[in-house]
C-alpha positions as CSV (number, residue, x, y, z in Angstrom):
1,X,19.1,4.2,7.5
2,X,18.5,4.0,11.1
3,X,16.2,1.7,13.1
4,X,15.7,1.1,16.1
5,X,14.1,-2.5,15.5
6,X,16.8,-4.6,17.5
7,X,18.8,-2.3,19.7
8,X,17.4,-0.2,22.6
9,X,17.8,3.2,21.9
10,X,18.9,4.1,26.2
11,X,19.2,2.0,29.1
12,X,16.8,1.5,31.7
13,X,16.6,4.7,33.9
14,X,18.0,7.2,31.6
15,X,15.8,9.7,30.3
16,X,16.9,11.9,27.5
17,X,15.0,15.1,26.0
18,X,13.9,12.9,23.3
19,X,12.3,10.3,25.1
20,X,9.3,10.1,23.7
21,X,9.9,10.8,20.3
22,X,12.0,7.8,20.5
23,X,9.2,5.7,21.8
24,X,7.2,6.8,18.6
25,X,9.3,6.0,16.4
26,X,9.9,2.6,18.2
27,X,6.0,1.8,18.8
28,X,5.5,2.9,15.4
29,X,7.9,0.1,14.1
30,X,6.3,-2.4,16.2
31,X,2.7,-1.1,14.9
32,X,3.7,-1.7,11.2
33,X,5.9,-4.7,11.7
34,X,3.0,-6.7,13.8
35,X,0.1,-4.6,13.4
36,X,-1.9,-2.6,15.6
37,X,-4.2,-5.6,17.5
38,X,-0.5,-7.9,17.7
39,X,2.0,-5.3,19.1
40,X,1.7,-4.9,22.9
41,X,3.3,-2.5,25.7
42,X,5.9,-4.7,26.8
43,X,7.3,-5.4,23.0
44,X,7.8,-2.0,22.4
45,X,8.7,-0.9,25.6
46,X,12.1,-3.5,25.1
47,X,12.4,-2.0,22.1
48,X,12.8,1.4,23.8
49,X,14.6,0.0,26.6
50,X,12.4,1.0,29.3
51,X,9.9,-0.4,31.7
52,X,6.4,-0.8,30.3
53,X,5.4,1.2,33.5
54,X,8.0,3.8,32.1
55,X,5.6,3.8,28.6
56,X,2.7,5.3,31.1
57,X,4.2,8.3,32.3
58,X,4.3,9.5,28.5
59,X,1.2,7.7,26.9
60,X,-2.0,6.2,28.9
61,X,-2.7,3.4,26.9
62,X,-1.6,1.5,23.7
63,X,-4.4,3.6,21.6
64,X,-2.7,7.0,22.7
65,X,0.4,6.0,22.1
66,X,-0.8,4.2,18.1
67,X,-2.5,7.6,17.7
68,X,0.8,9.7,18.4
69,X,2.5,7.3,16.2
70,X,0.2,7.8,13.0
71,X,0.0,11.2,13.6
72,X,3.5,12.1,13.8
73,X,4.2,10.1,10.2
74,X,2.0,11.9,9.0
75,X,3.2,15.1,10.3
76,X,6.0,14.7,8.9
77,X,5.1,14.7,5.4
78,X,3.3,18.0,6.0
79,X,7.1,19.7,8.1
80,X,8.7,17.9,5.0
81,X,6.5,20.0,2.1
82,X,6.2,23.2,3.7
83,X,8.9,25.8,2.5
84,X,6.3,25.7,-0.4
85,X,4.7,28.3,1.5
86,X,8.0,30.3,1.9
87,X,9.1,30.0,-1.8
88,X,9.0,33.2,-4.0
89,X,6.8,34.4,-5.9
90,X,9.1,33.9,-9.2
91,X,9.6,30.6,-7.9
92,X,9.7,27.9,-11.6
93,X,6.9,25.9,-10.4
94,X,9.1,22.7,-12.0
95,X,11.7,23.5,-9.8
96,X,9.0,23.6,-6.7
97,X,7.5,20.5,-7.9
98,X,10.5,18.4,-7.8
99,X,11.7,20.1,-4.1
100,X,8.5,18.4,-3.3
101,X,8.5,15.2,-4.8
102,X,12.7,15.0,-3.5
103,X,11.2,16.2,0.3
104,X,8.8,13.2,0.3
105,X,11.2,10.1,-1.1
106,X,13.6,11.6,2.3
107,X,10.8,11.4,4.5
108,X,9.4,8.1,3.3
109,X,13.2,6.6,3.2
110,X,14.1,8.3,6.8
111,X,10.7,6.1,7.5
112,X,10.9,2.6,5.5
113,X,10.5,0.5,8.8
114,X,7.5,2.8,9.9
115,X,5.9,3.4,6.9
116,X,3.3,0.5,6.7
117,X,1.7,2.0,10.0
118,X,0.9,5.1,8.4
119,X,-0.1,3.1,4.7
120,X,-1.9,0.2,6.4
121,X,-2.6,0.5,9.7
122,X,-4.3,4.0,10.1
123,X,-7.6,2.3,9.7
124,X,-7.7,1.7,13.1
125,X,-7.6,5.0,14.3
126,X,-11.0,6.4,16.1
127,X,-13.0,8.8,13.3
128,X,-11.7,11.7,14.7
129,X,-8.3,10.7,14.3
130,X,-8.9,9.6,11.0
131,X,-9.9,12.9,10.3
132,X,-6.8,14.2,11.9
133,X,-4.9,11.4,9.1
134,X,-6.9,12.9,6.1
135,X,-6.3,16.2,6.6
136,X,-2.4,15.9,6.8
137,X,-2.7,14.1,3.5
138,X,-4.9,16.9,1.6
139,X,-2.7,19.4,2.6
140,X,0.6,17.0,1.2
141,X,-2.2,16.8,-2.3
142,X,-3.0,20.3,-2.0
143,X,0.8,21.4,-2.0
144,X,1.6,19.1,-5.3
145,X,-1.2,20.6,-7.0
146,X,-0.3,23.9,-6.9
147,X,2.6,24.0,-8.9
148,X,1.3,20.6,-11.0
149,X,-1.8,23.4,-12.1
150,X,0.8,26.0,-13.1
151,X,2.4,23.8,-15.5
152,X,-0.3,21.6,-16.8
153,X,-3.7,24.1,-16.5
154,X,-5.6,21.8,-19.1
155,X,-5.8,18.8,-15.8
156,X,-9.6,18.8,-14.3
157,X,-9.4,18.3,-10.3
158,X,-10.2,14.6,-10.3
159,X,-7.0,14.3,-13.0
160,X,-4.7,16.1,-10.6
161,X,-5.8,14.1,-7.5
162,X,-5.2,10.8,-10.0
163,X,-1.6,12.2,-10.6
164,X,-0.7,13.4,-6.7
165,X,-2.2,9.9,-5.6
166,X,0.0,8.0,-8.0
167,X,3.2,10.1,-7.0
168,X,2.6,9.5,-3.3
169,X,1.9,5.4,-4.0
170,X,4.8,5.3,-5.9
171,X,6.6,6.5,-3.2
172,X,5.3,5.1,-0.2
173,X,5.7,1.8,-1.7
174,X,9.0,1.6,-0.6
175,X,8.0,0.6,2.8
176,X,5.9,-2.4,1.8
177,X,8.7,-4.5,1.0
178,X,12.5,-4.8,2.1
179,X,14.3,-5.4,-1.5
180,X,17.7,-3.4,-1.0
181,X,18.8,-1.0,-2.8
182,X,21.1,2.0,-1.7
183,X,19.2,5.6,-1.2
184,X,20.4,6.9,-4.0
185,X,19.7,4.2,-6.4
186,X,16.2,4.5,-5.1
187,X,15.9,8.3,-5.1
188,X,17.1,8.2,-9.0
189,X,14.4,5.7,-9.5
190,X,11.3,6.8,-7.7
191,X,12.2,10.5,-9.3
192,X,12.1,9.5,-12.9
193,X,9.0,7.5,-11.7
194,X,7.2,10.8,-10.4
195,X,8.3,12.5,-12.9
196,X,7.0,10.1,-15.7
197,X,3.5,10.0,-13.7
198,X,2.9,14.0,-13.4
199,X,3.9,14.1,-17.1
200,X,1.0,11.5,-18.3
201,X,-1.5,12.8,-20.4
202,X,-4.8,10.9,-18.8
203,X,-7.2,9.7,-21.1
204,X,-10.5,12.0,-22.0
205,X,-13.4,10.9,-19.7
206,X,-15.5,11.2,-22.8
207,X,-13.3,8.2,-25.3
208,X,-14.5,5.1,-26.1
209,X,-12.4,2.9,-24.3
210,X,-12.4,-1.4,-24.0
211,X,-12.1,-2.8,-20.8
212,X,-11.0,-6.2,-20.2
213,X,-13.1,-8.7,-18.4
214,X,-12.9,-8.9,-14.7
215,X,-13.2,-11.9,-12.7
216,X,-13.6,-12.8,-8.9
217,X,-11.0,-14.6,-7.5
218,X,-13.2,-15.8,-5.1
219,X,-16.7,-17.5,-6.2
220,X,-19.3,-18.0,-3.7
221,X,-21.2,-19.8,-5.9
222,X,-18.8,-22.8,-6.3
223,X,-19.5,-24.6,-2.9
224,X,-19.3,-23.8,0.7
225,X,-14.9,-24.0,0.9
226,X,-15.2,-20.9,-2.2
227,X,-18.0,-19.3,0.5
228,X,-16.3,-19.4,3.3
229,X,-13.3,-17.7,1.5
230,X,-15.5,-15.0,-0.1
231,X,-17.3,-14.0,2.6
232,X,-14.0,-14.1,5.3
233,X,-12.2,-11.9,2.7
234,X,-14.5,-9.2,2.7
235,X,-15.2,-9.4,6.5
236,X,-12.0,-8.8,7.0
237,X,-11.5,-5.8,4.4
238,X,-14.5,-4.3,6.5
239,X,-14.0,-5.1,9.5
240,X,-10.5,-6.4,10.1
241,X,-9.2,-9.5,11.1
242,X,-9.0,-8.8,14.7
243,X,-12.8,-7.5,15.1
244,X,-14.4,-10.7,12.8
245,X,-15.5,-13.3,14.4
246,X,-16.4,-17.3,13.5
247,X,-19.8,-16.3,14.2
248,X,-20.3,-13.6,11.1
249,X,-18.7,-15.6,8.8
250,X,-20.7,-18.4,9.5
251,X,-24.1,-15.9,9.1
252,X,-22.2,-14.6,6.2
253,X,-22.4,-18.0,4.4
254,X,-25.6,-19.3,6.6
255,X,-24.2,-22.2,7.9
256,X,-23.8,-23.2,11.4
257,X,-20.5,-21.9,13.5
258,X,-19.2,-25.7,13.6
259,X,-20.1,-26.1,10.2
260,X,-17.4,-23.9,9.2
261,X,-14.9,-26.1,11.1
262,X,-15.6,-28.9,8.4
263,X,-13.2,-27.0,6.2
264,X,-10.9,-24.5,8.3
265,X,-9.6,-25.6,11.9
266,X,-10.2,-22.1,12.8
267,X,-10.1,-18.4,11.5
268,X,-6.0,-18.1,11.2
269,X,-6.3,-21.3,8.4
270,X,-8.8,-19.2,6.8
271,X,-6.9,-16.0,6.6
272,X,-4.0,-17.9,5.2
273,X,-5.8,-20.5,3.2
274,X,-7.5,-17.4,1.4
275,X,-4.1,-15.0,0.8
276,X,-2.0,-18.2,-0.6
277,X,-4.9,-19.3,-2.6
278,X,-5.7,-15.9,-3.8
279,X,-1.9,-15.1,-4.9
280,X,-1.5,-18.8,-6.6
281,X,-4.3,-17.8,-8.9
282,X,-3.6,-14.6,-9.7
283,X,0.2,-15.6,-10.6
284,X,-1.9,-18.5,-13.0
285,X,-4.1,-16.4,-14.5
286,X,-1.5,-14.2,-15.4
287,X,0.9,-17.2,-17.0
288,X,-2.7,-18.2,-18.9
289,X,-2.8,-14.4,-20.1
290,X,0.5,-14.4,-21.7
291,X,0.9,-17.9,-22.8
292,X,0.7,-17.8,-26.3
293,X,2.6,-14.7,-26.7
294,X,6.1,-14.2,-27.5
295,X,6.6,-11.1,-28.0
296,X,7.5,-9.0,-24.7
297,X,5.8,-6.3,-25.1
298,X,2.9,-8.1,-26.1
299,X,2.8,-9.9,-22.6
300,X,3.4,-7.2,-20.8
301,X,0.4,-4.8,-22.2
302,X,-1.9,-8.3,-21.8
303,X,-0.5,-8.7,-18.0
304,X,-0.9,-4.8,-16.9
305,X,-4.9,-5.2,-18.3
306,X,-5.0,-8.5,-16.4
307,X,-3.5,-6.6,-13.0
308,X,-5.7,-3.8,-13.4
309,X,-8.9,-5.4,-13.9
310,X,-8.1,-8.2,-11.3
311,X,-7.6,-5.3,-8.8
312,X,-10.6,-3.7,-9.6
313,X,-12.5,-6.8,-9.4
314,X,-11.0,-7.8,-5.8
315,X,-10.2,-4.6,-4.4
316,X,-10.1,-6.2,-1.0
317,X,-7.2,-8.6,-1.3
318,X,-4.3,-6.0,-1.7
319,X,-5.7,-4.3,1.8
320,X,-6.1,-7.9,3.4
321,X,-2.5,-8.6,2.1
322,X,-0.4,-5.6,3.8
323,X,-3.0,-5.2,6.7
324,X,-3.6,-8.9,7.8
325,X,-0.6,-10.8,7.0
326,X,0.9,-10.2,10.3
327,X,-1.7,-11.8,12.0
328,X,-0.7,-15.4,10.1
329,X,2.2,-17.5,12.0
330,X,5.7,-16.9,10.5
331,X,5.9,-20.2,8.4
332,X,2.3,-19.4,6.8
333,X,3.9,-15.6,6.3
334,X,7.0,-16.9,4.7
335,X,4.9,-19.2,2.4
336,X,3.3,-16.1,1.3
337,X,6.1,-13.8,0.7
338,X,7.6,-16.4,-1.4
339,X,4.6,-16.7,-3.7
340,X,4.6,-12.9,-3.4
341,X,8.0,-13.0,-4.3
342,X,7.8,-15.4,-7.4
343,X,5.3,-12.6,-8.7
344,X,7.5,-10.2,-8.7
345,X,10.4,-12.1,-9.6
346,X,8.4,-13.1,-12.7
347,X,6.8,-9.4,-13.6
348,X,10.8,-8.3,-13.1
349,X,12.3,-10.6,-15.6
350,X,9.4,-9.4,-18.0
351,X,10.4,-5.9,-17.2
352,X,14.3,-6.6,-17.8
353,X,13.4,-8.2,-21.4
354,X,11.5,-4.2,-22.4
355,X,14.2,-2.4,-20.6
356,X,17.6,-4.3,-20.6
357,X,19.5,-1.0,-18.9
358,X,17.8,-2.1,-15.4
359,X,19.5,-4.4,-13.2
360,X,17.3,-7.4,-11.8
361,X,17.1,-6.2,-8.3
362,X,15.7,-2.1,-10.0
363,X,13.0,-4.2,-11.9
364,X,11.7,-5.6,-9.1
365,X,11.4,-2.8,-6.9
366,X,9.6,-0.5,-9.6
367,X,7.1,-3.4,-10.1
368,X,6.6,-3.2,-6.6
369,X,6.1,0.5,-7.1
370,X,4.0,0.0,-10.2
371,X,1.6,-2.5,-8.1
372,X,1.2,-0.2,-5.2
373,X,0.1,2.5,-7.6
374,X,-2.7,0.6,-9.5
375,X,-4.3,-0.7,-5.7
376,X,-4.0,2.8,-4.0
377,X,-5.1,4.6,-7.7
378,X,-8.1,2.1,-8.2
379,X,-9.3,2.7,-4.3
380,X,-9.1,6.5,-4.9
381,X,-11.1,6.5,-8.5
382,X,-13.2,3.4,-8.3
383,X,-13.4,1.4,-5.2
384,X,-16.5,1.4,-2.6
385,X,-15.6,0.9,0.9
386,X,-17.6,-2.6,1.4
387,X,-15.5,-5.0,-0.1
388,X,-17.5,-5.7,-3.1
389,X,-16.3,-5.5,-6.3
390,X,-17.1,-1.8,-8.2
391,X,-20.2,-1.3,-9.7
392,X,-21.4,0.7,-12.9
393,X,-18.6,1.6,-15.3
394,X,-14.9,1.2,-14.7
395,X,-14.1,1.5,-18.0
396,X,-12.0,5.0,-17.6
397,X,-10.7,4.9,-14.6
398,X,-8.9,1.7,-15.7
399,X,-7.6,3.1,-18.7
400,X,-5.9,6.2,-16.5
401,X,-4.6,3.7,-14.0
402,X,-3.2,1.0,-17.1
403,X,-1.7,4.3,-18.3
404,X,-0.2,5.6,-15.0
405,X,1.4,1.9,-14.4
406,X,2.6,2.3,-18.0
407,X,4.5,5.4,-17.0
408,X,5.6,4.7,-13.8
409,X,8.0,1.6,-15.5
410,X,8.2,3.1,-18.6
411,X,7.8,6.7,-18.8
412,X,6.2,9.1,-20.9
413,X,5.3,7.8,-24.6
């Protein structure tokens, strides 16, 4: 794969056709490695190998050139998925439905660098270039569902956006993490992923179903250190880290601005006190799940409720994760990939036990899969947009994203 991460792509003073396609591409690498608020002019300029002043003639400010960037991922999925409109009429709609699912994992591997821009970072974008963002992505659901009604017509609307969401997590995971694999290895996994996912049967909206207990990671009832947390987290889901400020977490809690400094030295500590402290307890509530059990399947159907639930219940620390983690130093970021890491490792070795065929380095990067899909899935079905946990029942939705995860490592049953 190609990046242009740590070579200039042209010397200073050459301009080829393509200039500014190349600056996209770099900026939009810079964007999703350091985030919107962190990657300036200059960085990306010496990326390009041009003069900042150079980045002006094509772009008049950092937001033109983020919008370009975002919009031209997302573009591409749309180039990528549209001979559907050119295929005949006699077209097998299974044959159309894997073009489409083999057209996205290119585009999203030709993109792996860039990716987390377009998954992450998009939130930044002004409303009407949001908009823009959104309707790039209903047409990419649109085009799935067309031949996914053919071939399963019994699938209400809501089921079919479930499905498409799934597919696209699955595969837009890839760019949330960097475990190597070669492009085919991942093109044969992700496509008997997909293909598992459009294949589940959903459970009926009307079935009785259990639903574990959910619990906040984060209690703002057990002194001010857990309020602060509580309160930063969903500040930050809301608002980002960038735009929060001292003084709203400190209303937030209703304490004085200096009283906050009692605990944190300042709002980075907070960020990474609350990611570490948040990923050490979901790893030991999940070791406290599966304790007693021996049995590997067992552990793994009592983990993939725990992960559910727990996402449901904190929907804003997987966002806060991939969206804020640039803005910690590099030692507190490597602290936290480990951690992130041991998870996985963990989940992996779990996985290997069920399905011996996969190697340890394919476990781990369909858990990863598997974890994008439940956050992304639970947002879509369940999840408000304030940072609280979801209200009334969550009872289905749930069940159809326990099932989907089920499928996505396991396929069909």
């Amino acid at each position: 794969m190609t990046t242009v991460r740590n070579e200039p792509v042209a010397s200073v003073g050459q301009r080829p056709k393509d200039r500014k396609a190349q600056i996209a591409r770099a900026a939009a690498e810079a964007f999703s490695e350091l985030g919107y608020h962190a990657a300036g002019m200059e960085a990306i300029a010496t990326r390009v190998g041009v003069s900042p002043a150079a980045l002006y003639r094509h772009y008049s400010g950092k937001y033109d050139l983020f919008r370009d960037s975002v919009l031209a991922l997302g573009q591409q999925l749309v180039d990528g998925t549209d001979f559907i409109n050119t295929e005949p009429d006699d077209a097998e709609p299974a044959v159309t439905l894997q073009h489409l699912v083999h057209a996205l994992i290119d585009v999203t591997l030709l993109n792996r660098e860039a990716g987390g821009l377009y998954r992450w970072q998009a939130r930044y974008l002004h409303d009407d270039d949001r908009s823009i963002v959104k309707s790039q992505l209903r047409l990419v659901h649109a085009r799935i569902h067309q031949p996914l009604t053919i071939l399963r017509p019994g699938l209400t609307s809501s089921q079919r956006w479930m499905l498409s969401c799934a597919l696209l997590s699955v595969i837009g995971s890839i760019v949330d993490h960097r475990v190597p694999l070669a492009p085919a290895e991942i093109r044969a996994l992700l496509t008997d992923a997909t293909s598992a996912i459009l294949a589940t049967d959903l459970p009926h909206p009307d079935d009785t179903i259990a639903c574990p207990p959910a619990w906040r990671i984060f209690n703002p009832d057990a002194g001010t250190y857990e309020a602060l947390l509580h309160a930063s987290m969903g500040l930050f889901y809301r608002h980002g880290y960038a735009e929060t400020s001292m003084a709203q977490i400190a209303s937030a809690v209703g304490i004085p601005v200096s009283g906050i400094y009692r605990y944190f030295s300042g709002k980075n500590e907070i960020l990474s006190a609350g990611l570490v402290r948040a990923a050490d307890r979901v790893s030991g509530h999940y070791a406290v799940v599966t304790d007693d059990l021996s049995d590997p399947q067992q552990m793994w159907a009592m983990a993939r409720a725990a992960f559910v639930a727990t996402s449901f219940a904190n929907p804003e620390l997987a966002a806060i994760h991939y969206t804020e983690r640039v803005n910690l130093p590099r030692t507190d970021q490597d602290v936290l990939r480990g951690v992130h890491r041991s998870t996985i490792d963990s989940w992996a070795r779990l996985l290997t036990s069920i399905r011996p065929e996969l190697t340890a380095t394919q476990a781990r990067f369909l858990m990863h899969a598997a974890m994008a899909l439940v956050v992304d899935v639970g947002r879509l079905v369940d999840y408000d947009n304030s940072g609280r946990a979801p209200t009334g029942d969550s009872s289905y939705p749930q069940a159809c994203v326990r099932q989907l995860m089920q499928a996505s490592l396991f396929g069909c049953e």
